[in-house]
Z-matrix of the N, CA and C atoms (Angstrom, degrees):
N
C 1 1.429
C 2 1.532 1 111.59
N 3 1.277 2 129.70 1 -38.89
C 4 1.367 3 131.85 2 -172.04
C 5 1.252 4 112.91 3 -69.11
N 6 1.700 5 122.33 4 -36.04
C 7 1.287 6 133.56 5 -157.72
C 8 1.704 7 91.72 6 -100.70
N 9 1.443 8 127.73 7 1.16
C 10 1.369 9 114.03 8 151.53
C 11 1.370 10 113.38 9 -106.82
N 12 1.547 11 111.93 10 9.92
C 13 1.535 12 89.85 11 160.51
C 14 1.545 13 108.87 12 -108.05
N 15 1.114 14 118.11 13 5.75
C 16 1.433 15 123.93 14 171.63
C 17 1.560 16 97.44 15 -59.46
N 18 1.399 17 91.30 16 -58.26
C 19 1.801 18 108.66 17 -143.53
C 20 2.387 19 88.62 18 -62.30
N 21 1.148 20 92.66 19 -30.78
C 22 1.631 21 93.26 20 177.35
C 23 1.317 22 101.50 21 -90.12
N 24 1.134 23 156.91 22 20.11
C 25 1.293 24 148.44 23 -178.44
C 26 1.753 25 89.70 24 -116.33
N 27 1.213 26 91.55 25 -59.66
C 28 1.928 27 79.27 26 179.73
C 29 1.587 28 120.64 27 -64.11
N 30 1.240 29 109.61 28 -18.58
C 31 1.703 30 109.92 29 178.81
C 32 1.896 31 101.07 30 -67.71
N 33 1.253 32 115.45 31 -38.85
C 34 1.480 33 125.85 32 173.69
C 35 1.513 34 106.28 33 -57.76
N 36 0.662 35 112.08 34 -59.30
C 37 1.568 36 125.82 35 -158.48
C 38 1.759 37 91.23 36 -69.62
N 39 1.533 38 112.35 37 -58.85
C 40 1.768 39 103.12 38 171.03
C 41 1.631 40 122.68 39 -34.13
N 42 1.825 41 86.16 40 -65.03
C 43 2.247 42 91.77 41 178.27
C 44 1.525 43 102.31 42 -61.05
N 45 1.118 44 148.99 43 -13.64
C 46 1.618 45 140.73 44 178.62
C 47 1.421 46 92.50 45 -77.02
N 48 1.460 47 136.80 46 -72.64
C 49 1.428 48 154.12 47 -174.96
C 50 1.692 49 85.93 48 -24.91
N 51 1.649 50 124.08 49 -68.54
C 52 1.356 51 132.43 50 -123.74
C 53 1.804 52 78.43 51 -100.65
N 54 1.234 53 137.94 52 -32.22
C 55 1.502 54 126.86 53 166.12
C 56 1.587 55 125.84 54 -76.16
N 57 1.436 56 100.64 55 -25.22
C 58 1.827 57 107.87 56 154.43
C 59 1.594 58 108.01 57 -49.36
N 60 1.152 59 112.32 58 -90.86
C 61 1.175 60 143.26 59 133.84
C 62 2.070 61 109.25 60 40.13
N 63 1.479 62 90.77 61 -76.36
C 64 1.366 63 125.50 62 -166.83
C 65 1.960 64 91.91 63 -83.45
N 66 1.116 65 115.49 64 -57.61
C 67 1.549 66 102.47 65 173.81
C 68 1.491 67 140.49 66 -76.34
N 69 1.766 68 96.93 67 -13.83
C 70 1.636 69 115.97 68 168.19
C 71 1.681 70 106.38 69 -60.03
N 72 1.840 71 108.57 70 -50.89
C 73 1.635 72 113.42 71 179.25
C 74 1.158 73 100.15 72 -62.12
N 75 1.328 74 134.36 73 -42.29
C 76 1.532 75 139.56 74 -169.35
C 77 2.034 76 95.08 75 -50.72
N 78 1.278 77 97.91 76 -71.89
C 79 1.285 78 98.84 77 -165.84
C 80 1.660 79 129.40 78 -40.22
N 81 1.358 80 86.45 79 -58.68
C 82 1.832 81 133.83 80 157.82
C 83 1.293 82 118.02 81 -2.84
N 84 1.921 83 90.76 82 -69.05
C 85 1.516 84 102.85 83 -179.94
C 86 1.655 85 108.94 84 -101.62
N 87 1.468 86 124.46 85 15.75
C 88 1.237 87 122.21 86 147.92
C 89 1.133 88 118.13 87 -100.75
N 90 1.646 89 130.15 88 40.71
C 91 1.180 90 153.36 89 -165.67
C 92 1.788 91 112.12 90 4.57
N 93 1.201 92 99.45 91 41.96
C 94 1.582 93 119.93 92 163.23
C 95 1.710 94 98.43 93 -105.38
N 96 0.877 95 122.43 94 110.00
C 97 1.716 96 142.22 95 172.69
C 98 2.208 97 91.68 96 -111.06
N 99 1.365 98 88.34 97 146.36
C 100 1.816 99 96.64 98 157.15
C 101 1.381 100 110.08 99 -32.43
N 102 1.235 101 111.37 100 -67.26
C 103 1.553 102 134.74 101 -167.97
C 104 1.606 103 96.75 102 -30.03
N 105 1.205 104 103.82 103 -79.79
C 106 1.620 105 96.20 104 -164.04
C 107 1.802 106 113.23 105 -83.91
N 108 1.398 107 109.88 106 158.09
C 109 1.194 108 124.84 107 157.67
C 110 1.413 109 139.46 108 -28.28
N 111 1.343 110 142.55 109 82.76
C 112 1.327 111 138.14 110 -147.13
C 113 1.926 112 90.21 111 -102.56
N 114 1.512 113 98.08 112 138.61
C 115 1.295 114 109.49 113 158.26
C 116 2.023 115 125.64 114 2.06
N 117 1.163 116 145.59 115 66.23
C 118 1.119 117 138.72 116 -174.89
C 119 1.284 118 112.88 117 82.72
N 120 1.248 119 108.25 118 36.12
C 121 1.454 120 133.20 119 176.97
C 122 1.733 121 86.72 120 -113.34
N 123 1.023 122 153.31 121 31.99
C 124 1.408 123 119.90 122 -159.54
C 125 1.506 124 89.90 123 -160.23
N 126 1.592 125 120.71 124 152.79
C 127 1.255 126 105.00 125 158.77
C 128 1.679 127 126.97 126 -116.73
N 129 1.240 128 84.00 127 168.52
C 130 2.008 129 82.23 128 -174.39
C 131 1.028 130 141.72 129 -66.23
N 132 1.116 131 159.44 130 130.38
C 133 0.958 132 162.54 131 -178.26
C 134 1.805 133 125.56 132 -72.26
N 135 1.142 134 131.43 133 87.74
C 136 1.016 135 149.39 134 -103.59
C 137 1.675 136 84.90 135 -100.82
N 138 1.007 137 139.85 136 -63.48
C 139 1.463 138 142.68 137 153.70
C 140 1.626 139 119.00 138 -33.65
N 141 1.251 140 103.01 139 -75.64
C 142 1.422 141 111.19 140 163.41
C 143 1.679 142 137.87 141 -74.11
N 144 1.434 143 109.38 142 52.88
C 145 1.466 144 105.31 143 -178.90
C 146 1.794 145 97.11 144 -153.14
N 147 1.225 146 102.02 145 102.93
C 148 1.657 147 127.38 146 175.79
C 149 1.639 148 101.98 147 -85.57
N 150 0.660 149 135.66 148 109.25
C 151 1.604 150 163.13 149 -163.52
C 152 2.045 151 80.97 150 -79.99
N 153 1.282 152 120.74 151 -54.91
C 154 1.494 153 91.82 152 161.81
C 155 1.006 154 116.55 153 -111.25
N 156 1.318 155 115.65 154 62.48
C 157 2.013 156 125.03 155 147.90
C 158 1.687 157 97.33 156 -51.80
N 159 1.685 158 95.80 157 160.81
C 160 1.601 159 110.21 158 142.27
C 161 1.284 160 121.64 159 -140.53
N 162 0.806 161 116.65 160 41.30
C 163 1.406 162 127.06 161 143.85
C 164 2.235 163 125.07 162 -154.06
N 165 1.034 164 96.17 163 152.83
C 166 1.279 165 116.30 164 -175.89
C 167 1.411 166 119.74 165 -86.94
N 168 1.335 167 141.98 166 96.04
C 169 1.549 168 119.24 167 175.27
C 170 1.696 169 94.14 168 -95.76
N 171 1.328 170 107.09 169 167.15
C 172 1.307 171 116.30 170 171.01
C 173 1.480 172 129.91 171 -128.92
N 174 1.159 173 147.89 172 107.43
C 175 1.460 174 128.23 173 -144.34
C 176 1.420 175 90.41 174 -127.05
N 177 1.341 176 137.19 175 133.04
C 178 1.289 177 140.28 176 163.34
C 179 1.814 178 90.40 177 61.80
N 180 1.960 179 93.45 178 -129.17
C 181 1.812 180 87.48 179 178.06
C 182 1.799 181 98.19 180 -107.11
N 183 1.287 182 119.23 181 38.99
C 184 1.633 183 110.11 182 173.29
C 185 1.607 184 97.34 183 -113.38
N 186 1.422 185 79.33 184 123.69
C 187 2.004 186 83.77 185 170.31
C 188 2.031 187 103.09 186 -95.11
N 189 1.435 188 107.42 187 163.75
C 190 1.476 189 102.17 188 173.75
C 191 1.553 190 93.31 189 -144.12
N 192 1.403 191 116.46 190 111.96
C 193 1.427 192 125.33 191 172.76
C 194 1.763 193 113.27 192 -68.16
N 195 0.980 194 120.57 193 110.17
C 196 1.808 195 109.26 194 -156.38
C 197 2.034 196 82.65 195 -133.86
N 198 1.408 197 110.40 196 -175.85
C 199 0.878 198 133.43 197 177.81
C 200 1.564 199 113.58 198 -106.10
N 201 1.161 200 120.94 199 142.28
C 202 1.530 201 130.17 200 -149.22
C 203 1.653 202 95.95 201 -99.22
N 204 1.025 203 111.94 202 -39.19
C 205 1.648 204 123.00 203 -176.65
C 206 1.392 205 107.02 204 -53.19
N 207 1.425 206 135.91 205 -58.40
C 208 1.405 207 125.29 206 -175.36
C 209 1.655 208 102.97 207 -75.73
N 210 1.154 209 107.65 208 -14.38
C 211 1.806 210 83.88 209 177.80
C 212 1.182 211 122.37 210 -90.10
N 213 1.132 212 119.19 211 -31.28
C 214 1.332 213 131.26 212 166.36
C 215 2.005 214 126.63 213 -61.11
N 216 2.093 215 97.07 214 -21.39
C 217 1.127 216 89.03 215 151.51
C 218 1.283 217 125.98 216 -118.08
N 219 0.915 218 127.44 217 17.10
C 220 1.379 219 135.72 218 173.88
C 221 1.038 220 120.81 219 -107.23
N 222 1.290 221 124.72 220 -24.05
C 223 1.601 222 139.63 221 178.35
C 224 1.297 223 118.27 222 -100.66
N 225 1.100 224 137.84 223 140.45
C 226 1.835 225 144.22 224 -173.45
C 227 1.558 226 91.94 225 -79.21
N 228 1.280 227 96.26 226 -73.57
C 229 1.661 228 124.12 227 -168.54
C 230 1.381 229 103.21 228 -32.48
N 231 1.438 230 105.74 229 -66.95
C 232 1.536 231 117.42 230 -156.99
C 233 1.780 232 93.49 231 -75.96
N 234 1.181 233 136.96 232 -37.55
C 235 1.434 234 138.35 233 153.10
C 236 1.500 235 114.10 234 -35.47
N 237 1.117 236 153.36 235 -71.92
C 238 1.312 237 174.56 236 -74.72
C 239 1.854 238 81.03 237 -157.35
N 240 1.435 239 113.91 238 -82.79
C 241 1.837 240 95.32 239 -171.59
C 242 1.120 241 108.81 240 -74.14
N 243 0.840 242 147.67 241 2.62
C 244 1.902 243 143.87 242 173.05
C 245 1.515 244 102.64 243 -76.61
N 246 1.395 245 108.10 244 -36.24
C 247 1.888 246 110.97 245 -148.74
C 248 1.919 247 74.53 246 -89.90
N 249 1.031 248 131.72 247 -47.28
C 250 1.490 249 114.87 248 -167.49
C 251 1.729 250 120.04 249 -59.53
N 252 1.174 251 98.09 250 128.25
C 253 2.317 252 92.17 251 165.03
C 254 1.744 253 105.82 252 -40.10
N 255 1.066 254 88.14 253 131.44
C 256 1.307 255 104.61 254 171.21
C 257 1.497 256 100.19 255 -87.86
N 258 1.517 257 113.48 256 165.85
C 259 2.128 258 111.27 257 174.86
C 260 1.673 259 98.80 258 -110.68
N 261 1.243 260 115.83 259 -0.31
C 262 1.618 261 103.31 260 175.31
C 263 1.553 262 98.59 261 158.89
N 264 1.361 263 99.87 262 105.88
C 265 1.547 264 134.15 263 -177.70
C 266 1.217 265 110.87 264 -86.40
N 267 1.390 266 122.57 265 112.66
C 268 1.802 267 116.10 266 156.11
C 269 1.287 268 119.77 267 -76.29
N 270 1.204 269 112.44 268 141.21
C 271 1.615 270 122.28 269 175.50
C 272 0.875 271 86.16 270 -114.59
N 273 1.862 272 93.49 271 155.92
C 274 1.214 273 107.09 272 174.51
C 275 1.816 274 101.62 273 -160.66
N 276 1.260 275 122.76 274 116.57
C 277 1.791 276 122.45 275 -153.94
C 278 1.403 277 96.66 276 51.37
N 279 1.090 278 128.04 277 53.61
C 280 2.073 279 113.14 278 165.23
C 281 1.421 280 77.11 279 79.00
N 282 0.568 281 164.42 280 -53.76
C 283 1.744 282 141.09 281 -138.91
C 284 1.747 283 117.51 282 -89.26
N 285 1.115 284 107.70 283 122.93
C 286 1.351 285 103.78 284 163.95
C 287 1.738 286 119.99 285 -59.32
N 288 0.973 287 113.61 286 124.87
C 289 1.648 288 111.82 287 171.48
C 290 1.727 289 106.48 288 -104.49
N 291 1.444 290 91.85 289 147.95
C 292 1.487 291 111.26 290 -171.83
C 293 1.433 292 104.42 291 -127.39
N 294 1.267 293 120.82 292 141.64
C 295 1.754 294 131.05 293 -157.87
C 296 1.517 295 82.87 294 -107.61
N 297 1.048 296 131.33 295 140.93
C 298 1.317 297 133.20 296 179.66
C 299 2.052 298 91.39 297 -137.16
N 300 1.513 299 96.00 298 134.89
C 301 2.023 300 88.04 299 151.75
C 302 0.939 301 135.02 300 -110.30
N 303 1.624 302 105.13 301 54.79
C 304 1.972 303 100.46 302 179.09
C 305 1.382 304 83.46 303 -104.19
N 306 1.667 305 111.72 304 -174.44
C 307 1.070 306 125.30 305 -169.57
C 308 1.818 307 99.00 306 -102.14
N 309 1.601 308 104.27 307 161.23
C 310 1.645 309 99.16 308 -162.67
C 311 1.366 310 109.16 309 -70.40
N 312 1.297 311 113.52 310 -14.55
C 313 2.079 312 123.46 311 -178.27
C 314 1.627 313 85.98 312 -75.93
N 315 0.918 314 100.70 313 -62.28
C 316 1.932 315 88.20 314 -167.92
C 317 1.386 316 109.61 315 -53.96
N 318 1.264 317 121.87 316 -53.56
C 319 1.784 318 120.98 317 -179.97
C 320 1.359 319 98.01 318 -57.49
N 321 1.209 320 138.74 319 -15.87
C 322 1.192 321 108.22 320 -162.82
C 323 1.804 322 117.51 321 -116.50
N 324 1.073 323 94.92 322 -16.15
C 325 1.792 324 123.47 323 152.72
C 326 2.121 325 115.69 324 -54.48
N 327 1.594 326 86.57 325 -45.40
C 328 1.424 327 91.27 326 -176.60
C 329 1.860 328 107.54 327 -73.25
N 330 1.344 329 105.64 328 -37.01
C 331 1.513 330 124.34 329 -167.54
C 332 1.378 331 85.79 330 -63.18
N 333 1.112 332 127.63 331 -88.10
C 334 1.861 333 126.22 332 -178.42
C 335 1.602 334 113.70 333 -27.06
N 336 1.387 335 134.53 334 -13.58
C 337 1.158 336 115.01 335 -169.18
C 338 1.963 337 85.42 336 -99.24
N 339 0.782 338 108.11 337 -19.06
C 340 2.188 339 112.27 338 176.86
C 341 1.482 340 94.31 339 -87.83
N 342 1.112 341 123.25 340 -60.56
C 343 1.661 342 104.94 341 -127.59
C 344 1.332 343 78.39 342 -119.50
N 345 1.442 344 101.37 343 148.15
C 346 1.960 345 113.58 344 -170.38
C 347 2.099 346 88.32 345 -87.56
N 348 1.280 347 104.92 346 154.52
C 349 1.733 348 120.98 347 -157.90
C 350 1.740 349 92.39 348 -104.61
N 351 1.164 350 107.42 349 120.03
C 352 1.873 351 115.10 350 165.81
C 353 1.331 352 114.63 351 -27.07
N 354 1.884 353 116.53 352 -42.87
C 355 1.393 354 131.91 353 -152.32
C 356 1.140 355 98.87 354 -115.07
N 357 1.470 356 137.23 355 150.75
C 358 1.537 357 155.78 356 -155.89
C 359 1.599 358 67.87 357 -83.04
N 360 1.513 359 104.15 358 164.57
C 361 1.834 360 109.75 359 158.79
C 362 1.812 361 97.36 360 -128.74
């Protein structure tokens, strides 16, 4: 009796492996990995989040809903990847979100020198 629940414990444990497996590629090639921040996976940024932003940056797990207009003119960087096609954009409220890898103190130091802050500083 034991050595048929072995023999069924590992057949389980295989289809779990092969549905891990099957949703890691899933994820993978919807270039959502663990690693980064998925859509309302993230939290807000309490200074930086304009309820009518249009666009999303995401730094670590702090998102900052900001306005697309000063970065794009004030910024090279953020000009230069904005103006290119993207291959597959998350939205998220209408907003495109963008995975950025700085850390959220640095994005968010840079964001205050563009975009005027909700909160006195």
């Amino acid at each position: 009796m034991s050595a048929r629940v072995t023999r069924k414990r590992a057949r389980m444990d295989a289809e779990q492996a092969e549905e891990d497996g099957a949703s890691a590629s899933t994820s993978s090639a919807s270039g959502h990995g663990d690693s980064q921040a998925r859509p309302g996976n993230f939290e807000q940024d309490p200074e930086l989040w304009f309820q009518d932003g249009t666009i999303i940056l995401v730094a670590g797990e702090i998102a900052f809903k900001v306005y697309k207009g000063p970065l794009v003119n004030q910024s090279p960087v953020f000009s230069d990847m904005l103006s290119l096609p993207q291959p597959s954009v998350d939205v998220h409220q209408d907003c495109p979100v963008v995975q950025l890898l700085d850390s959220p103190q640095d994005l968010r130091h840079f964001l205050r020198t563009l975009i005027p802050s909700k909160h006195p500083r």
